[in-house]
TORMAR-596502 format. One record per residue (C-alpha): x, y, z; residue number from 1. Coordinates in steps of 0.05 Angstrom, whole numbers, plus 5000, padded with zeros to 4 digits. Layout:
REM residues N
<node c1="X" c2="Y" c3="Z" i="NUM"/>
...
***
This chain:
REM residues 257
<node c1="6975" c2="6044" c3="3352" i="1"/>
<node c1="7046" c2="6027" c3="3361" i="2"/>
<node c1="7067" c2="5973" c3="3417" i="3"/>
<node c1="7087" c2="6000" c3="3485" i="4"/>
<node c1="7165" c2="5994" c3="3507" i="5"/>
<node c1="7176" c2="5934" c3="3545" i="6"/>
<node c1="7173" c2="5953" c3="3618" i="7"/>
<node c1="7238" c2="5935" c3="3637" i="8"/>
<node c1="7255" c2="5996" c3="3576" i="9"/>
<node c1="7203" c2="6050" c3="3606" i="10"/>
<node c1="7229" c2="6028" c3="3668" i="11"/>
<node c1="7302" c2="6045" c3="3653" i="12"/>
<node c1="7278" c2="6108" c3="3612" i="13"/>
<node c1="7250" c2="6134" c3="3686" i="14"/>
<node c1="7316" c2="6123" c3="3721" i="15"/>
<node c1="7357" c2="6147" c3="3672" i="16"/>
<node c1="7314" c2="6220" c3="3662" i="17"/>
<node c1="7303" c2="6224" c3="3733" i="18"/>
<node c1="7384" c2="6214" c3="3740" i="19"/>
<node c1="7391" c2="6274" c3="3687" i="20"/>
<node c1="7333" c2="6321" c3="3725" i="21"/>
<node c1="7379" c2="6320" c3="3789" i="22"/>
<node c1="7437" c2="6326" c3="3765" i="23"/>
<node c1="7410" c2="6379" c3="3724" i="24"/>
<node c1="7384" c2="6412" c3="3792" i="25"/>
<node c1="7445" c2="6395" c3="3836" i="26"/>
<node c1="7489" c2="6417" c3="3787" i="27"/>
<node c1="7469" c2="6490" c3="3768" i="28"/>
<node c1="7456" c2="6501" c3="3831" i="29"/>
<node c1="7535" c2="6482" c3="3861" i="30"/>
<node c1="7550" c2="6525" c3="3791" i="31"/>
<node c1="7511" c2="6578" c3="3811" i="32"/>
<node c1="7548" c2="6586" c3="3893" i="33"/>
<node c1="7610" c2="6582" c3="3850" i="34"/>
<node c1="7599" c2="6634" c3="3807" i="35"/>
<node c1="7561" c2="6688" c3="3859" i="36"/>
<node c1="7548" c2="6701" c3="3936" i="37"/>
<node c1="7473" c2="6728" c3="3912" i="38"/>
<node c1="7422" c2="6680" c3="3928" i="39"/>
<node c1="7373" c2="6712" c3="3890" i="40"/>
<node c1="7414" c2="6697" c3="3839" i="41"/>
<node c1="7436" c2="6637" c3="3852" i="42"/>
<node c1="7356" c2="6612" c3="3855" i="43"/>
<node c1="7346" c2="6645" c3="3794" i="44"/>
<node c1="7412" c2="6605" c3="3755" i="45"/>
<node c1="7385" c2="6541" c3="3798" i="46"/>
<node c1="7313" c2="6553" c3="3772" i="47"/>
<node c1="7331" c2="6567" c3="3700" i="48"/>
<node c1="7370" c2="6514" c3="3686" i="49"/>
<node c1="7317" c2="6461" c3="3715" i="50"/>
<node c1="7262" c2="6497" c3="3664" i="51"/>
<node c1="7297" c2="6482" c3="3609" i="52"/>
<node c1="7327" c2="6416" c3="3633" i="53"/>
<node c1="7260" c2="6384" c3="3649" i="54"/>
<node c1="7230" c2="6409" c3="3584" i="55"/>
<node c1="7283" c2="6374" c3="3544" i="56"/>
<node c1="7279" c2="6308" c3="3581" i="57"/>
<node c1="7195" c2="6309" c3="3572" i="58"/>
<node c1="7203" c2="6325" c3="3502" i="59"/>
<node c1="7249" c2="6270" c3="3490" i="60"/>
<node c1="7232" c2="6212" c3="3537" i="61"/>
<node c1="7161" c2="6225" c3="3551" i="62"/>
<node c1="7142" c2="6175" c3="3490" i="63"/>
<node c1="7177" c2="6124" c3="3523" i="64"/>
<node c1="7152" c2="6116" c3="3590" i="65"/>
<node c1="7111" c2="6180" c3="3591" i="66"/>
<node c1="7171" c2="6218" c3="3627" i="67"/>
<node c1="7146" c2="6217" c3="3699" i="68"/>
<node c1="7208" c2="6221" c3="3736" i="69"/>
<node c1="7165" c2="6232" c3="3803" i="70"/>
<node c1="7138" c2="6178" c3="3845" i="71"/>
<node c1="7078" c2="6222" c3="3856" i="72"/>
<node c1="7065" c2="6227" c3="3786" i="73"/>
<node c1="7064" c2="6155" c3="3773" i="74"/>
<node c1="7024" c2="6134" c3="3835" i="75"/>
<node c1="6964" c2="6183" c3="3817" i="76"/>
<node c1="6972" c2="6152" c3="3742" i="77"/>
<node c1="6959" c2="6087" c3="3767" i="78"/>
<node c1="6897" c2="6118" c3="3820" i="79"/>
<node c1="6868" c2="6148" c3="3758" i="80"/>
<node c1="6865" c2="6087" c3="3708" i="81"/>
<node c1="6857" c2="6026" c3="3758" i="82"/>
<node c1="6778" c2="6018" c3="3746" i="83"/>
<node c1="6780" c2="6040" c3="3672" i="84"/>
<node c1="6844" c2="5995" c3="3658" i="85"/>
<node c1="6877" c2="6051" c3="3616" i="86"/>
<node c1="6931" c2="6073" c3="3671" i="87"/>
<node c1="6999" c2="6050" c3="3695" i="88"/>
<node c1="6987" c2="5972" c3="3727" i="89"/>
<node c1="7007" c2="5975" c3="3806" i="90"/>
<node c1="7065" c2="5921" c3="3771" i="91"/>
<node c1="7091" c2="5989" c3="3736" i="92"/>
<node c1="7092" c2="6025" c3="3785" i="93"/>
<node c1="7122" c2="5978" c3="3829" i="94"/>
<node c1="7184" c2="5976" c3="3781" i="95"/>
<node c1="7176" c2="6054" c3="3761" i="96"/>
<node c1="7181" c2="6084" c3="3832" i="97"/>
<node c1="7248" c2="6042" c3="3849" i="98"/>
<node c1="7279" c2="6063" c3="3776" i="99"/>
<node c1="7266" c2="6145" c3="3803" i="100"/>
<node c1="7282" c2="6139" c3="3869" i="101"/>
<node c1="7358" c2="6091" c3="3847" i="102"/>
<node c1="7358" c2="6146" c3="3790" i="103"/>
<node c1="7359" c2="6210" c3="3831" i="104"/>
<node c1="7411" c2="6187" c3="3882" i="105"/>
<node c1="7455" c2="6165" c3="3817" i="106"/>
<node c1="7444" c2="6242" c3="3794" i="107"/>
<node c1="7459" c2="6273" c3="3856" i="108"/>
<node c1="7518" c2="6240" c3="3854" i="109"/>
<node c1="7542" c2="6252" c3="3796" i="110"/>
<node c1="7526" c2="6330" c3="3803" i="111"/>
<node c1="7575" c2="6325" c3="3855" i="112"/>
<node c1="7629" c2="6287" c3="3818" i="113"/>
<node c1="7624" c2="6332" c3="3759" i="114"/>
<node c1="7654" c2="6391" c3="3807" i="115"/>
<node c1="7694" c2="6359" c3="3851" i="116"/>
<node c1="7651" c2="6348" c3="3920" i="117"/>
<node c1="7646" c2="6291" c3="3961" i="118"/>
<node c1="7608" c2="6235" c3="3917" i="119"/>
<node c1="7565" c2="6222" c3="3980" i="120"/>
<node c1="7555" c2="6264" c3="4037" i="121"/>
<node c1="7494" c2="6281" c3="4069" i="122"/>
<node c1="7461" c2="6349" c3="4068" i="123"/>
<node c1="7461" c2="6387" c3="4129" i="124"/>
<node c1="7406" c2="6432" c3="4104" i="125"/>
<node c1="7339" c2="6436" c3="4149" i="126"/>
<node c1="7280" c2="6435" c3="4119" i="127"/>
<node c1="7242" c2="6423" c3="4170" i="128"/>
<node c1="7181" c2="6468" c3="4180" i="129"/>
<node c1="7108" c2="6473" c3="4172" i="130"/>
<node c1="7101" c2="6528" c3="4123" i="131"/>
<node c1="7152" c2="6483" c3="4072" i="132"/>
<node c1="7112" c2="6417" c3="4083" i="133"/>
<node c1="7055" c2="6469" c3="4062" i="134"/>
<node c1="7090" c2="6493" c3="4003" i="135"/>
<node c1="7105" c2="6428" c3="3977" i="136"/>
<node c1="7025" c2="6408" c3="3989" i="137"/>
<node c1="7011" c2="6463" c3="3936" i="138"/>
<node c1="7066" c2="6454" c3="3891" i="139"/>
<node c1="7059" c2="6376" c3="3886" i="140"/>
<node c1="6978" c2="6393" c3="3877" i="141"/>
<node c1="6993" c2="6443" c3="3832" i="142"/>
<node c1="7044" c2="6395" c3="3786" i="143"/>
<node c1="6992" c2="6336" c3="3783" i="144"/>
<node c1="6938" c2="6390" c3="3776" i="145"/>
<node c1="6969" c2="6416" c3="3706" i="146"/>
<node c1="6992" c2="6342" c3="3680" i="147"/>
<node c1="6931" c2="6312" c3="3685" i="148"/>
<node c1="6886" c2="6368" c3="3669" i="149"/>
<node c1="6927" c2="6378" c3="3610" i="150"/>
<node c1="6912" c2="6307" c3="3587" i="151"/>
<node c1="6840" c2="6318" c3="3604" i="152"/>
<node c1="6833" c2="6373" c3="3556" i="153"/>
<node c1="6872" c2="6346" c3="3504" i="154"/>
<node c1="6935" c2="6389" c3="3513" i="155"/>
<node c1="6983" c2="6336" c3="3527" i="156"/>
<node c1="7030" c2="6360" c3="3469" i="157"/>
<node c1="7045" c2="6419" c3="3506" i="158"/>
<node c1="7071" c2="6386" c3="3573" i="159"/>
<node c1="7146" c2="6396" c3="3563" i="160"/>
<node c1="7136" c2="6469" c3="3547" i="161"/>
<node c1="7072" c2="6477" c3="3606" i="162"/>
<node c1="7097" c2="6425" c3="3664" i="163"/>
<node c1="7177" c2="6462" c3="3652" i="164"/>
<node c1="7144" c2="6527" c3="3666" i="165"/>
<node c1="7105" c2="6506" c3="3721" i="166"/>
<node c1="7162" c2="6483" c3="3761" i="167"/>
<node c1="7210" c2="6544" c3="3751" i="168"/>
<node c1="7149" c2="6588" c3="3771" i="169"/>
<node c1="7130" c2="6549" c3="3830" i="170"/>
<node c1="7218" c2="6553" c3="3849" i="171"/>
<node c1="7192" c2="6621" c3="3869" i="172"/>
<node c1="7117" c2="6627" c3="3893" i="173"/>
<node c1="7132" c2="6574" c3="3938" i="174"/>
<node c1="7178" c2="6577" c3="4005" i="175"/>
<node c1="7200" c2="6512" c3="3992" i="176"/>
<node c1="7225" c2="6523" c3="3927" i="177"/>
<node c1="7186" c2="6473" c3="3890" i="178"/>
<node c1="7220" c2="6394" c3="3906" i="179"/>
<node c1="7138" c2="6369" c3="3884" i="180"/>
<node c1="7180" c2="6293" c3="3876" i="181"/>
<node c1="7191" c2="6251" c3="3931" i="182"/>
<node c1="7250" c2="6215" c3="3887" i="183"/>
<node c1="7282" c2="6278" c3="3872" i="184"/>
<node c1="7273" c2="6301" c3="3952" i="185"/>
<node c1="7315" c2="6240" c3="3969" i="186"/>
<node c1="7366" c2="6250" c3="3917" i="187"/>
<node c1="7381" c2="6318" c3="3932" i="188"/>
<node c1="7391" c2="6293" c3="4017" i="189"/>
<node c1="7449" c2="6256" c3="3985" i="190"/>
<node c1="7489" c2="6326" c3="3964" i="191"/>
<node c1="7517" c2="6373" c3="4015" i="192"/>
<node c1="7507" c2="6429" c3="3975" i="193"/>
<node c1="7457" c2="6503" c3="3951" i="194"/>
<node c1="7409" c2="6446" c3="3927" i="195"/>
<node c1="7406" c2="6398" c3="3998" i="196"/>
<node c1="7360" c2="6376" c3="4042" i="197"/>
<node c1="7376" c2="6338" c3="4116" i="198"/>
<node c1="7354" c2="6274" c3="4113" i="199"/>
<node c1="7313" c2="6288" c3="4174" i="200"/>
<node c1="7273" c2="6331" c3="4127" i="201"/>
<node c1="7247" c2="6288" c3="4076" i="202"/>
<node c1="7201" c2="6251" c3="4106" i="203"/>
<node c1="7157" c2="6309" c3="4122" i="204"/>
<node c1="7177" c2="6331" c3="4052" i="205"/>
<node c1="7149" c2="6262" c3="4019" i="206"/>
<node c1="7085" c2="6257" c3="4057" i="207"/>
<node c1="7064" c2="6327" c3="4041" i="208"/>
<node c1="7087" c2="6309" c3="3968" i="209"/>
<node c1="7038" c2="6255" c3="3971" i="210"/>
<node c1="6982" c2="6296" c3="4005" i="211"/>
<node c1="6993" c2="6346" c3="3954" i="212"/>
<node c1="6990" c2="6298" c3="3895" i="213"/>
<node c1="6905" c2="6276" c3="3922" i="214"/>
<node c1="6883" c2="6345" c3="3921" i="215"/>
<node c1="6917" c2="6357" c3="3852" i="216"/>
<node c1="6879" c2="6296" c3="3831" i="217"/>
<node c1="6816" c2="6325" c3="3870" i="218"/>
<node c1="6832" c2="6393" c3="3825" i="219"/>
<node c1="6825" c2="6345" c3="3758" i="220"/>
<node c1="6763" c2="6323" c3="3779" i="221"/>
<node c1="6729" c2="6387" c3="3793" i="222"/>
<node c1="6752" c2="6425" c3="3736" i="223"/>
<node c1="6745" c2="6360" c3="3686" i="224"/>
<node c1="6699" c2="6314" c3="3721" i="225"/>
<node c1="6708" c2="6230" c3="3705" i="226"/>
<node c1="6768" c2="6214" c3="3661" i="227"/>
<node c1="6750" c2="6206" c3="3574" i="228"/>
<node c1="6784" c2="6175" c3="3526" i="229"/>
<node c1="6852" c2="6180" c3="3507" i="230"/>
<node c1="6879" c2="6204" c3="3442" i="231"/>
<node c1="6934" c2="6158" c3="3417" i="232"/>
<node c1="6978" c2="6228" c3="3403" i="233"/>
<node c1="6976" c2="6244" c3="3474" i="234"/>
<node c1="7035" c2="6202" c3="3490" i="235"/>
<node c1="7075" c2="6256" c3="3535" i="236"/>
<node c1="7073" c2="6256" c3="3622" i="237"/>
<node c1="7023" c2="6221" c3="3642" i="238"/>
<node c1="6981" c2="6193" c3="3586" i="239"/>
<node c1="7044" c2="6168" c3="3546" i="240"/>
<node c1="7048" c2="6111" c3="3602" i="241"/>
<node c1="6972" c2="6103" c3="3607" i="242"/>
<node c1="6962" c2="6097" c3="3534" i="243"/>
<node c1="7014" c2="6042" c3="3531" i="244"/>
<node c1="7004" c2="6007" c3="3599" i="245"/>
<node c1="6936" c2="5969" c3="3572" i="246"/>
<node c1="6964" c2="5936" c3="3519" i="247"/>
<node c1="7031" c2="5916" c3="3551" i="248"/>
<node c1="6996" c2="5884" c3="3601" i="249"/>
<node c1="6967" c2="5836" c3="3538" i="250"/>
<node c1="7034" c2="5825" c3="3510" i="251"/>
<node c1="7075" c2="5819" c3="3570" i="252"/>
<node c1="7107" c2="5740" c3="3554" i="253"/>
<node c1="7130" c2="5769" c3="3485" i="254"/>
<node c1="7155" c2="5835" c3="3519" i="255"/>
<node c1="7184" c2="5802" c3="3575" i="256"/>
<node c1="7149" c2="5852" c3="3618" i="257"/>
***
């Protein structure tokens, strides 16, 4: 098995995709009002663009740090693995979470660069009701459902196509449209624009995120029962980080981890 990235590396790996993912969101969707009044449409360009987007950045990163770019992601990584010793160390994700969150705000703002807007101004879009703080309770669930019961059954390989999918169905079965990241749900309250959320919104946005993550890990465990062992070729979201976070914590002095 090959050594694990350093996690200063993985760690930068994490901002940087998480950077890319919201600019990829922010940007279609200020693209998108440019080029049409139709919102339907404009979800639809918004949605689109993020499938594809997030399926690239998995495919290419996810062998690095396991191309989390959600703090939800990572924490349930770490739930999963703290007794066996084969998950993200809470020292990962201490660094990880910080990298996403630093990461997203960078993207947002450089979405809004790229077309002329206001680097930094605040969204004034409400979020702010029960049936989205549901939504996002499913859609997080759903998203930690499908990564770790793809690990579970050996399907890991497939997350860039399965976990890209996932999220540009759930843009439209859900009323929320899908945020399921609490670093990507503070990024986007940093852009005025289709893509926004009011600052007063994301904390109800984040805790639901978080509720939503435990059942999705509750879902795992019904449908697969107590974690087995990883293959070493399951190295995409989240078992790319897991496989490599034992054995980094053994060589940390040489990795300067």
């Amino acid at each position: 098995m090959s050594a694990p990235a350093p996690l200063l590396r993985r760690a930068v790996v994490e901002g940087l995709g998480t950077a890319a993912l919201v600019a990829v969101v922010v940007g279609s969707g200020i693209q998108a009002t440019e080029l049409t009044r139709d919102v339907g449409v404009q979800l639809l360009a918004n949605s689109f663009a993020t499938v594809f987007g997030l399926g690239v950045l998995i495919a290419l990163l996810g062998s690095v740090s396991g191309a989390h770019f959600n703090p939800a992601v990572s924490l349930a990584a770490w739930f999963t693995g703290r007794r066996t010793g084969d998950g993200l160390a809470l020292r990962d994700v201490a660094v990880y979470v910080p990298a996403q969150v630093a990461g997203a705000i960078v993207g947002a703002v450089l979405a809004d660069a790229m077309f002329g807007k206001p680097l930094v101004r605040f969204s004034t879009h409400d979020r702010f009701a029960g049936h989205l703080w549901l939504a996002e309770v499913v859609a997080t669930a759903g998203l930690v459902w499908l990564v770790f019961g793809l690990a579970r059954a050996g399907r890991a390989h497939l997350a860039p196509l399965l976990v890209a999918s996932y999220i540009g169905a759930a843009y439209w079965f859900t009323s929320s449209t899908s945020f399921a990241n609490p670093a990507v749900t503070i990024g986007r309250a940093f852009t005025d624009t289709f893509a926004g959320i009011a600052p007063t919104s994301v904390l109800p946005f984040v805790a639901a995120q978080l509720i939503g993550a435990a059942v999705g890990l509750g879902l795992v465990g019904v449908c697969f029962g107590r974690p087995a062992a990883v293959s070493e070729d399951e190295v995409v979201v989240p078992h790319g980080g897991q496989q490599s976070a034992a054995p980094a914590r053994s060589a940390e002095e040489s990795a300067l981890t």
